[in-house]
C-alpha positions in Angstrom: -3.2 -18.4 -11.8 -1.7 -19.3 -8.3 0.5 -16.4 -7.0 4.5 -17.3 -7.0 5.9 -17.9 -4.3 10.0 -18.3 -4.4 11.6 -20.6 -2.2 14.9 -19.6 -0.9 15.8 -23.5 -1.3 15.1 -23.1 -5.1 17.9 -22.7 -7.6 16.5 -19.8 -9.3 17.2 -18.2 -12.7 17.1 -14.4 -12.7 13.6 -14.3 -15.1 10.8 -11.7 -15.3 7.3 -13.1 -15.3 4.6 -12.0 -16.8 0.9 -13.3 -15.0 -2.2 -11.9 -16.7 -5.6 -12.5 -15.2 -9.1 -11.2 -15.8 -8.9 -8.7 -13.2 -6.8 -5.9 -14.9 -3.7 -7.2 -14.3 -0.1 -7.5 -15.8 2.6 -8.4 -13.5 6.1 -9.3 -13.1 8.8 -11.0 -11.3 12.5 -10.8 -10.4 15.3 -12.1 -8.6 18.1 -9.6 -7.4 21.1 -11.8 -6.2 23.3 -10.3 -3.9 26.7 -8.8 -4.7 29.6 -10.1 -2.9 29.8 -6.9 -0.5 25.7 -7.3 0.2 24.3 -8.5 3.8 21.2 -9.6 2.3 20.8 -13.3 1.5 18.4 -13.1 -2.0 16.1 -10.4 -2.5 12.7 -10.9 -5.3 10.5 -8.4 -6.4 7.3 -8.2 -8.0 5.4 -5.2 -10.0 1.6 -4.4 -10.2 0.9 -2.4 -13.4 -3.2 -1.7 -14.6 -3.2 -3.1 -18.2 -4.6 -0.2 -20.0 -1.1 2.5 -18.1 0.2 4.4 -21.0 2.8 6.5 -19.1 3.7 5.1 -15.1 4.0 8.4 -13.7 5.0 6.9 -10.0 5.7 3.5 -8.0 4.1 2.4 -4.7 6.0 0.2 -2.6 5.8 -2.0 0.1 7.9 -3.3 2.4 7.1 -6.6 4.6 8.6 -6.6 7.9 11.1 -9.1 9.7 10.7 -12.9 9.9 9.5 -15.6 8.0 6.0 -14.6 8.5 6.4 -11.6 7.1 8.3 -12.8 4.2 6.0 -15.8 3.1 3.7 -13.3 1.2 5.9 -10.6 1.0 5.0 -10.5 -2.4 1.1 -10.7 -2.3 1.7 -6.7 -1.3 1.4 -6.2 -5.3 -1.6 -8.5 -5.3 -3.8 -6.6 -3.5 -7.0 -5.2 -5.0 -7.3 -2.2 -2.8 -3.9 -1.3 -3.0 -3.8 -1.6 -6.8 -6.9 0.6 -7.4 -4.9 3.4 -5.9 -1.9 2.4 -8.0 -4.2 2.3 -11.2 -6.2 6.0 -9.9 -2.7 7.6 -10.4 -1.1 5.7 -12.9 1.4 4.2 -10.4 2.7 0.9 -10.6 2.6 -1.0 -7.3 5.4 -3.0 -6.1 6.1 -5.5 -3.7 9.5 -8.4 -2.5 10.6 -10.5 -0.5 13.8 -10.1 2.0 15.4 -13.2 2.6 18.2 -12.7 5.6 21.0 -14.8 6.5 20.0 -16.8 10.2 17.0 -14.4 9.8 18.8 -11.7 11.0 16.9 -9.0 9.3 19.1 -6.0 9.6 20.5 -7.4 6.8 18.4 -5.3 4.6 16.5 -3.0 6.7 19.6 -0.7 6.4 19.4 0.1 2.8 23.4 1.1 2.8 23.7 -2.8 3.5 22.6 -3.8 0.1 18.7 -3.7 -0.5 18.7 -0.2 -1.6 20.8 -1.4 -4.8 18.4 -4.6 -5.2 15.5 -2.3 -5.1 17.5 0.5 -7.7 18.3 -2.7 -9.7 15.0 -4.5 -9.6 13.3 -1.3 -11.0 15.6 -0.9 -14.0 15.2 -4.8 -14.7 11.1 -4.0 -14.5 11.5 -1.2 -16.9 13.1 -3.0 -19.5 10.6 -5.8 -19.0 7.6 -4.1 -19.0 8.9 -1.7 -21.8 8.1 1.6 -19.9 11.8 3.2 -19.5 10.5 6.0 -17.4 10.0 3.6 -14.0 13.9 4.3 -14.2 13.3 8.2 -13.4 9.7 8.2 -11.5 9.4 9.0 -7.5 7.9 6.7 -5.4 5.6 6.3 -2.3 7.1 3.7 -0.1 5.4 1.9 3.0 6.8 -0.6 5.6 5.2 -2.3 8.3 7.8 -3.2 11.7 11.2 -3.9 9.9 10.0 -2.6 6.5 9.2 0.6 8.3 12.7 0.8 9.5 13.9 1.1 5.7 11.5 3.0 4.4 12.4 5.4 6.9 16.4 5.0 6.2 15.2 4.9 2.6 13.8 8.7 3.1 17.1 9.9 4.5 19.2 8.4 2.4 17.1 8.9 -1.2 14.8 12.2 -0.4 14.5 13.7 -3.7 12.9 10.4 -5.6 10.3 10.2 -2.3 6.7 11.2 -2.4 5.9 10.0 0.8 6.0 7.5 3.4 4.1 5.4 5.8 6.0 4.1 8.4 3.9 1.7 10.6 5.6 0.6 13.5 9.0 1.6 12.9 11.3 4.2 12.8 15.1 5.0 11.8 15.7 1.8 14.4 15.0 0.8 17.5 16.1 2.8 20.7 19.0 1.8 21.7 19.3 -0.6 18.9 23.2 -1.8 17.9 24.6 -2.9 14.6 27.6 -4.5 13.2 27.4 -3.4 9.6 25.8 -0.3 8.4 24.5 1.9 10.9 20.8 4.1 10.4 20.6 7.2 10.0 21.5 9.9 12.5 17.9 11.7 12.6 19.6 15.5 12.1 21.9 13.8 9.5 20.1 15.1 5.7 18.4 18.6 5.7 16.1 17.0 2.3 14.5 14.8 4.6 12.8 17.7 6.5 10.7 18.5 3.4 9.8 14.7 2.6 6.0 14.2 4.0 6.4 10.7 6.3 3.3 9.8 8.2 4.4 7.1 11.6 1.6 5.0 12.5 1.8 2.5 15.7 -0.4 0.6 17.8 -1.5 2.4 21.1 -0.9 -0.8 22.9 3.1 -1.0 21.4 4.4 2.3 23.2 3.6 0.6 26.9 6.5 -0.2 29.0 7.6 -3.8 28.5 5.6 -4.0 25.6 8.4 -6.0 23.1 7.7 -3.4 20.6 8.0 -0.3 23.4 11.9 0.2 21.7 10.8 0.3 18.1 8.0 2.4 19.3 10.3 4.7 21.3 12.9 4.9 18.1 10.2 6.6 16.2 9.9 9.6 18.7 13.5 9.5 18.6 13.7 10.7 14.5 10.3 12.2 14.7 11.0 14.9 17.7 13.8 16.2 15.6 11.8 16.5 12.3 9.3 18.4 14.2 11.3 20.7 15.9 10.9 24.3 15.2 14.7 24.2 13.2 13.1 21.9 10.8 9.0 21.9 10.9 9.0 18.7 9.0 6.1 17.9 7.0 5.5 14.8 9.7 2.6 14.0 12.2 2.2 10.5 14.1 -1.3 8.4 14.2 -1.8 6.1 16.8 -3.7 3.1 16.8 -6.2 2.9 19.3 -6.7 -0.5 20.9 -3.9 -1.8 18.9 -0.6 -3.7 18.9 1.4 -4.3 16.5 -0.7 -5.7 14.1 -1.9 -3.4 10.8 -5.5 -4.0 11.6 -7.5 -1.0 9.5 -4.7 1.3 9.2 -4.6 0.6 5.5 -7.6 3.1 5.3 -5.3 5.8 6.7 -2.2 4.5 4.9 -4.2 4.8 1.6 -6.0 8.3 1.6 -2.8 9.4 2.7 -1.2 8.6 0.0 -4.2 9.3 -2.6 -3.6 13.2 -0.9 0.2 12.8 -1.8 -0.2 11.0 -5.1 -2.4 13.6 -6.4 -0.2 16.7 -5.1 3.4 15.5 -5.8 3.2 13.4 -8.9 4.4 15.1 -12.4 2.3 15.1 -15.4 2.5 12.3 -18.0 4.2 14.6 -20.6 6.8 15.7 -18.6 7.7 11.7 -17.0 7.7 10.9 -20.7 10.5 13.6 -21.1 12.8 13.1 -18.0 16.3 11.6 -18.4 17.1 11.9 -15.3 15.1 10.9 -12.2 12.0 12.9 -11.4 11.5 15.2 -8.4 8.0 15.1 -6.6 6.7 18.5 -6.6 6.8 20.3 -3.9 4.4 20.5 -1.1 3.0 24.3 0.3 2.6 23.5 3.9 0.2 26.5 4.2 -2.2 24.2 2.4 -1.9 21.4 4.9 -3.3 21.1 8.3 -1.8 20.3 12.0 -2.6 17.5 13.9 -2.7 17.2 17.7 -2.2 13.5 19.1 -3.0 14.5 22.8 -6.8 15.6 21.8 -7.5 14.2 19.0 -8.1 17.2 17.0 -7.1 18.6 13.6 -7.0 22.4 12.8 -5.6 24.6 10.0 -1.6 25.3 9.7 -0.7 28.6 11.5 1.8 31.2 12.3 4.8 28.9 13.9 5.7 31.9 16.6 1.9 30.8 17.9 3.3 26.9 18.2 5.5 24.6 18.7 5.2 22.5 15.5 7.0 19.7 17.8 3.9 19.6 19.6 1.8 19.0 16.6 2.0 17.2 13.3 1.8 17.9 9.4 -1.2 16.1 7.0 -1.5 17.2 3.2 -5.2 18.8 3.4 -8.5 18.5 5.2 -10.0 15.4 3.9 -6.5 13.2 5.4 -6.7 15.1 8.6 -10.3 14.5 9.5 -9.5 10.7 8.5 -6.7 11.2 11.1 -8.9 11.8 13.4 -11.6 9.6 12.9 -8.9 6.5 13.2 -7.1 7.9 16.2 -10.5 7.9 18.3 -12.0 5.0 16.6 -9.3 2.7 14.8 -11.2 2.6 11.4 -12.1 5.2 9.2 -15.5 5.5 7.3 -16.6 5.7 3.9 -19.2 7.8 2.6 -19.1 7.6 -1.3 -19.8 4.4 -3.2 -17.7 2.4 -5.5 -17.7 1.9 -9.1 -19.5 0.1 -10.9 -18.6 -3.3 -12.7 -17.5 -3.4 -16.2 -17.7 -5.8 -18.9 -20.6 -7.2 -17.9 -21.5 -10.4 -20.2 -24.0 -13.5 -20.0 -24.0 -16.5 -21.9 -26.4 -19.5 -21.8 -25.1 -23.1 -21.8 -28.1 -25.9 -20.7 -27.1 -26.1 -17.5 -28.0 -22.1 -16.7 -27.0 -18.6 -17.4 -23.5 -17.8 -16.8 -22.7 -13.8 -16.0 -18.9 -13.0 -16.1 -17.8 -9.3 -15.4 -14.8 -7.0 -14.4 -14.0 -4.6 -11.5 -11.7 -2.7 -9.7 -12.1 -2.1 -5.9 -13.3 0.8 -4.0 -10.0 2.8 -3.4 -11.3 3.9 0.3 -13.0 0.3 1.4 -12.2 -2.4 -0.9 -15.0 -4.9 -2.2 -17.3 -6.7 0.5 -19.3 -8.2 -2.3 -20.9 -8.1 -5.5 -24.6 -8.2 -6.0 -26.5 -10.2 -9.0 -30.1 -9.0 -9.9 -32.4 -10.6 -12.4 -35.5 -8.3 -13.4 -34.6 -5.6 -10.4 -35.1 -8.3 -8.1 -31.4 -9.7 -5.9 -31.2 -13.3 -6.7 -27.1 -13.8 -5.8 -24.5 -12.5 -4.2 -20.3 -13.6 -4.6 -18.3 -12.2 -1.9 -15.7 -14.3 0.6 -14.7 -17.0 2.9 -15.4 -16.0 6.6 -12.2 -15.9 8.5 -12.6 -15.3 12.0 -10.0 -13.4 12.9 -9.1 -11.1 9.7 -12.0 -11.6 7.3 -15.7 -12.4 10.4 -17.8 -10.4 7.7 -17.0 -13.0 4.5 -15.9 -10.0 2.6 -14.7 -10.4 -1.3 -10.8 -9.5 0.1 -9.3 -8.9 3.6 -5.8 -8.9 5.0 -4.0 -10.3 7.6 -1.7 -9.0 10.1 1.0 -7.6 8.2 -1.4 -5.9 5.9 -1.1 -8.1 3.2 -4.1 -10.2 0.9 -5.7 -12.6 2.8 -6.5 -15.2 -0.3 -3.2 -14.1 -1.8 -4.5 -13.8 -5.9 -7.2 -16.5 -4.8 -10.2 -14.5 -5.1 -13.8 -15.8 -5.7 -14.3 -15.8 -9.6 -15.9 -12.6 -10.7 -18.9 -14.6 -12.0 -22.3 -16.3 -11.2 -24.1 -18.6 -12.4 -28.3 -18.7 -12.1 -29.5 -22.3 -12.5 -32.4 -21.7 -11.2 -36.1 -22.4 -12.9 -36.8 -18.7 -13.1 -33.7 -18.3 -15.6 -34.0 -16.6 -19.0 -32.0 -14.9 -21.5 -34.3 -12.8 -22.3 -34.1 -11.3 -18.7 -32.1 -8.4 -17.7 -29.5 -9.6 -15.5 -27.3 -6.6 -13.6 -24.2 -6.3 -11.5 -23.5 -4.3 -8.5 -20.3 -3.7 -6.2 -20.8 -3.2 -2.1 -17.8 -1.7 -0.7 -16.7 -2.4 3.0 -18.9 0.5 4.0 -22.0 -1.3 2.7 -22.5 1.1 0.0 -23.3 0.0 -3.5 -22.5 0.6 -6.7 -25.0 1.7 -9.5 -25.9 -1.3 -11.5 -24.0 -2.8 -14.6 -26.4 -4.4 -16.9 -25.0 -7.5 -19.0 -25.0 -8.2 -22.6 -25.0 -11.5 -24.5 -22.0 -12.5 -25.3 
């Protein structure tokens, strides 16, 4: 079913969605309008949850940035495969909108004081009605924003600390340097004390923070909030990544962006028993920053936390544990980050014979640390197939099964190859055994999933 897409042209009823596919999928849709007092101009949402959750235990959002590039797909963020195999790992759902600003003027809900932080409050109580899980209303989330989006997810950490996991802040800060406003003003960077213990992660592209680079501001504004979290009055669980050979694009830093919130997920989220319990809304648990490790942008390096009268901690940042910090610096030096472990494997693995071949069909959820570049067929051990993607030169050169685009978000939208194959060729038998495998952007593969007749 086609992703969709709301036209700010449309006259739109206020309705919740629900789009199931065969990809473990149940997802939702809804229209915030804005209140009389609001800058916004119309503000939709859409939630992500796996179809077998029993208790949501957290929510992963993400914010598009400014623009009506930005916006067109704004809510393909909770369509993507990668992205929702984390969601599904920690039994978060994964959400997504789209921002529609007056004369595009998209501080109109970057500052969440100006109105999207009550569209976001609201669209999550509409969600947990709809979906009939009542605790989304009281669970913390892990928000990330990409340019404009990271300029409220930042202001979103100051202004709503104790329901934040974590954030991801690529390319953006509290605002630009220098930056005016005529409504709502950000955050003053030494304005909330809670903020100091909420872990935020800034991200960039290396070629953004040149002098007049059109991003050097927003690039500068981020040192501007972060220097103050890091100082020794605060030692704020915070470090910076920068993109090498980068602008201001996402590129790969979904591979950072993603392990560092697996790290958080798994550290911060309550158990299923207690979410079912809370009334009220749930506080991540706290983090020991003894257990994390400091980062050092200058050379590249990633060591454990230490004695603060032996270090500035404004010289160095804060990541949740070992595995995140050697990531760190794998991406700093190199701009991607490797995998070493293979995905699952396919499930649900059926064939059925019609006389114009053998027909497999299967299930699978992506590789949480490199996605799906493919899926292999095999007929008697030997490869006879392979389904994977449209080659795209710019975001997708390799034809894998899903890629992104500059703003991080699904490259195909929900338009994925079928998960399914079909072998017409003279050599075909039902009698044969006929597997499935999954190759993950590393190019490792899964063990094989053998079909049964349906």
């Amino acid at each position: 079913m086609k992703p969709i897409i709301l036209s700010k042209h449309m006259i739109m009823v206020v309705i919740a969605l629900c789009i199931t596919t065969n990809a473990f999928t149940a997802t939702y849709n809804h229209t915030i309008q804005p209140r009389e007092k609001d800058a916004y101009e119309k503000a939709h949402y859409r939630l992500w949850l796996p179809d077998d959750i029993k208790t949501v235990r957290g929510i992963i959002f993400r914010q598009h940035g400014c623009g009506p590039g930005a916006r067109k797909l704004g809510l393909e963020h909770a369509d993507d495969i990668q992205w929702q195999a984390l969601a599904a790992k920690h039994d978060c759902a994964l959400m997504s909108s789209q921002m529609w600003a007056p004369q595009e003027d998209c501080s109109t809900w970057t500052m969440p004081a100006d109105g999207s932080a009550h569209a976001f409050l609201s669209a999550i109580e509409h969600f947990a009605k709809a979906t009939k899980h009542p605790e989304l209303k009281h669970v913390p989330w892990a928000i990330w924003g990409h340019s404009g989006g990271a300029i409220w997810v930042t202001n979103m950490a100051y202004s709503h600390p104790k329901r934040i996991i974590g954030v991801f802040a690529r390319s953006g800060g509290l605002t630009p340097q220098g930056r005016t406003y005529t409504r709502s003003q950000p955050a003053k960077p030494d304005s909330n004390a809670d903020v100091f213990k909420v872990p935020i992660l800034f991200c960039y592209g290396e070629r953004e923070h040149v002098s007049g680079n059109r991003f050097f501001k927003l690039i500068e504004g981020v040192y501007d909030v972060y220097d103050v979290g890091r100082a020794v009055k605060h030692n704020a669980p915070w470090a910076v990544a920068i993109h090498p050979d980068s602008e201001h694009e996402n590129s790969n830093s979904r591979l950072l962006a993603i392990r560092y919130f697996d790290a958080l997920l798994k550290l911060r989220l309550s158990e299923a028993a207690a979410v079912k319990a809370a009334t009220q809304p749930i506080e991540p648990k706290p983090i020991k920053r003894s257990d994390g490790l400091l980062t050092d942008a200058r050379n590249v390096r990633a060591f454990p936390e230490f004695a603060l009268d032996s270090v500035s901690p404004a010289n160095f940042g804060w990541l949740p544990n070992k595995t995140v910090a050697e990531a760190w610096v794998e991406f700093t030096k190199t701009g991607s980050i490797n995998d070493t472990t293979p995905p699952p494997a396919p499930t649900d693995v059926t064939l059925t014979e019609s006389e114009s071949g053998i027909t497999l069909k299967w299930r699978a959820r992506a590789d949480v640390e490199s996605g799906i570049a493919a899926f292999n067929i095999y007929r008697d051990s030997r490869r006879i197939g392979r389904v994977q993607g449209t080659v795209v030169k710019r975001w997708n050169p390799k034809g894998h099964y899903h890629a992104w685009n500059y703003s991080d978000q699904p490259l195909q939208g929900t338009k994925l190859p079928a998960m399914q194959f079909e072998d017409d060729s003279d050599k075909r038998s039902i009698k044969a055994k006929y597997a499935v495998t999954t190759v993950n952007q590393a190019g490792l593969e899964s063990k094989r999933a053998t079909a049964t007749t349906r």
